[in-house]
Phi, psi and omega in degrees: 000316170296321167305311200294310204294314160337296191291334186265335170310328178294327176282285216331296200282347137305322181296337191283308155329282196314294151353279173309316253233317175287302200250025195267319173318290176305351139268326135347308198288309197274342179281010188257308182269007179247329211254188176226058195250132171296158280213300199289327160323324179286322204300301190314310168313299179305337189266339189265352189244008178216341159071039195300173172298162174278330157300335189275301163320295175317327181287329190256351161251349143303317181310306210256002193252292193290342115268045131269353184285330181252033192297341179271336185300327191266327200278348202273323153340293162292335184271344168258044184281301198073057138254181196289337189278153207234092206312289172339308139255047194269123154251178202342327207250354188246353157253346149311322170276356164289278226300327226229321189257003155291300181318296160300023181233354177243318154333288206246327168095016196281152149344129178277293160357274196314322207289302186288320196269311181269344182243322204242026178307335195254322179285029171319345177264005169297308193315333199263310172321321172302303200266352149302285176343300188275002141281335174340096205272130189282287219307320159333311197269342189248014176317291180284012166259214195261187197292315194293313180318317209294292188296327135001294172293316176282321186248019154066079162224160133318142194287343177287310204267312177329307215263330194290335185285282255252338169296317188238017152247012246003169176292352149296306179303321183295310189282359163298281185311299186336277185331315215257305197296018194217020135239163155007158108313152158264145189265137133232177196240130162214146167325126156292087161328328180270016188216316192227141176255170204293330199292305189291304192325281266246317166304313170289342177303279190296009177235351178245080199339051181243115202270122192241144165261104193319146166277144175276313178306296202256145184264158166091017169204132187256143201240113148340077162264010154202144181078048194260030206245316185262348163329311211258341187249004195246133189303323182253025161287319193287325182307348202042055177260289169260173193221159180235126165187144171295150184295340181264359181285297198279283177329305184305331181284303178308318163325311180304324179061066195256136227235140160306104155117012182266160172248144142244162175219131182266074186293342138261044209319295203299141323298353166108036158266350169277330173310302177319294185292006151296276186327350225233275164339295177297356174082345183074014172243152201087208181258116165239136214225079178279137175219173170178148174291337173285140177269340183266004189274310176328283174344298182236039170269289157358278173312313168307300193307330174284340201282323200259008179119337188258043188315318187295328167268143219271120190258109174238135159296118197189162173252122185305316189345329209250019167060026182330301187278095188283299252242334182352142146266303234235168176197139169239142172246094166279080225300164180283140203208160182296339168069057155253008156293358187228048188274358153293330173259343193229087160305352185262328186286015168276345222264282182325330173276133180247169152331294172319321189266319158326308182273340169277003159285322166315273162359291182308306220279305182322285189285019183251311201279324184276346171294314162280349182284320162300330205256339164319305193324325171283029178206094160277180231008044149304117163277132178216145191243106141294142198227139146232157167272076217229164157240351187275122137347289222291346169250032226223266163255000172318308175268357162293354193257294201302316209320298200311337184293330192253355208207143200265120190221114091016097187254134189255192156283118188271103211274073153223135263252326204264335225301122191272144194302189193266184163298169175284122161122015178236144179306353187230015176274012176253332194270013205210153182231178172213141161288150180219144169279000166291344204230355178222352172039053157256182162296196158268118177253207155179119169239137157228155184259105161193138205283142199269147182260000000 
């Protein structure tokens, strides 16, 4: 009998849990839509200003990732509800709580009731919408539209992102990535060489129960199959003994390939996890000179980097554009990018990118990358790795076909083994690779390598 009061106080105090959790997601949600902070930024303010439990955060960053990951799907769901409520103008706390109790309810199976009872108590003109909406049969309802709108709808993307996978991977391939960015991330994990060797790494792991797998492709880094929830909470994460940063990450980093007693430049540094793994290569010996234009990112990617072992590099506020580092061999520019390579873990950033925001990322991109190419041109065999964390062309290789109209180049190897060519239809695209998560289960990458002539 005592065992039973136990097992039910313990459900008791998950329904209590969830509760909060349902309705701390609907202030999430509506602070997401006034500010112009990504969805994991909001997570972050909450987690740092309220110090919630760790179940309870976790529950509320499920809730709330996942529905925006399926934010268009969900909103086309209520609008072919065919009811008196008119979604569109409803407000922030009464269409999140619509938007959160579709999801758990077409998703997740929760209970309509339960739905109806936590989310929408206050919202009673809600109910009917609700419960058409999680009936709905989509492919039925999305029959008559053109392809791109259909799938748009069915794998929740935008259509601008839809046509672009599908114009340069075609559409079986396009619809793989849709598919593979409305799941999970895989986490990984690697030693700080400059602090732990992997044999303490794979140990302190294992003691806090987070259990990794070696990557088969690449050495020195490991994939999270369980606890990858207690990394960020464990003395030798914080301590910067270990690191959480993705395999298409590491790799971009690695393509420069930089030798002990070389001067480099991190020409886009913040927050300093490639800094690190340079510094790491190199051995601590020689020059390594990270910069980045924002000051408060400097600031405390600065700090981390002594955290992490790297007190020896020199950290400047500068616009790579204008070239602060004359002397460079090698330069990685991990250019500023719309980060759609990475809608598995920031799912909101499909939903914030426009057209507008696209060409002024283009810009940026331009002027950083012809800016160093120009102040370079007198010093051939300058090595550079250009990166973006991107799924576009348009920031990939679009811009490696201009950089080349203007500027005399090399293309060296970019030495990662699985690594798929760049799209089809461009002058540098057998020369340049790109990661994807469908097919490598990184983020999106585009690295191209190459020596100036």
């Amino acid at each position: 009998m005592e065992r039973e009061n136990r097992g039910s106080d313990s459900a008791s105090t998950i329904d209590v849990v969830k509760a909060q959790a349902r309705q701390k997601a609907i202030d999430i949600l509506c602070t997401f839509a006034e500010r112009k902070k990504s969805l994991h930024a909001v997570l972050r303010d909450f987690l740092a200003l309220e110090a919630p439990d760790t179940e309870l955060f976790m529950m509320v960053q499920a809730l709330t990732m996942s529905t925006i990951r399926y934010l268009n799907t969900i909103d086309f769901l209520i609008s072919r509800s065919r009811t008196s409520i008119h979604f569109k103008d409803l407000p922030e706390p009464k269409k999140n709580a619509l938007r959160l109790a579709v999801y758990e309810g077409r998703w997740l199976g929760t209970p309509i009731k339960t739905l109806e009872e936590q989310y929408l108590s206050k919202f009673e003109d809600c109910h009917r919408a609700l419960r058409r909406a999680i009936g709905i049969k989509l492919d039925k309802a999305v029959a008559s539209m053109n392809d791109i709108e259909r799938l748009g709808i069915l794998l929740s993307h935008p259509s601008f992102l839809v046509k672009t996978f599908i114009d340069n991977l075609g559409r079986d391939e396009a619809i793989k990535l849709m598919q593979a960015n409305l799941r999970p991330r895989s986490y990984y994990v690697r030693p700080n060489l400059l602090k732990c060797d992997t044999e303490q790494m794979l140990e302190s792991l294992h003691e806090f129960g987070i259990e990794v797998a070696p990557d088969p492709e690449v050495d020195g880094i490991y994939r999270v199959t369980q606890g990858a929830d207690r990394i960020v909470r464990s003395p030798v994460f914080r301590e910067g003994r270990i690191l959480l940063q993705d395999k298409a990450s590491i790799l971009a980093a690695r393509a420069l390939n930089p030798q002990p007693g070389e001067t480099v430049w991190d020409a886009c540094a913040a927050p300093g996890m490639k800094t690190e793994l340079l510094w790491e290569a190199m051995n601590r010996e020689g020059h390594l000179i990270a910069s980045d234009m924002h000051s408060g990112r400097t600031r405390i990617a600065a700090d981390r980097s002594r955290l992490l072992g790297c007190s020896e590099v020199s950290w400047i506020l500068a616009d790579a554009s204008t070239a602060p580092v004359k002397d460079a061999d090698k330069i990685l520019i991990d250019a500023p990018c719309t980060s759609t390579g990475i809608l598995r873990s920031r799912p909101s950033f499909k939903w914030k990118m426009n057209k507008r925001f696209l060409m002024s990322i283009m810009s940026i991109q331009h002027k950083i990358l012809d800016g160093i190419m120009i102040a370079y041109r007198d010093r051939p065999g300058t090595e550079i790795v250009y990166a973006t964390c991107s799924l576009l062309p348009h920031e990939g290789e679009n811009q490696i076909d201009s950089m080349l109209s203007r500027h005399s180049v090399k293309f060296l190897d970019v030495p990662i083994a699985d690594a798929s060519p760049g799209y089809p239809g461009f002058e540098c695209s057998d020369k340049v690779r790109r990661l994807f998560p469908h097919i490598h289960d990184t983020s999106g990458f585009f690295i191209a390598h190459f020596r100036i002539e």
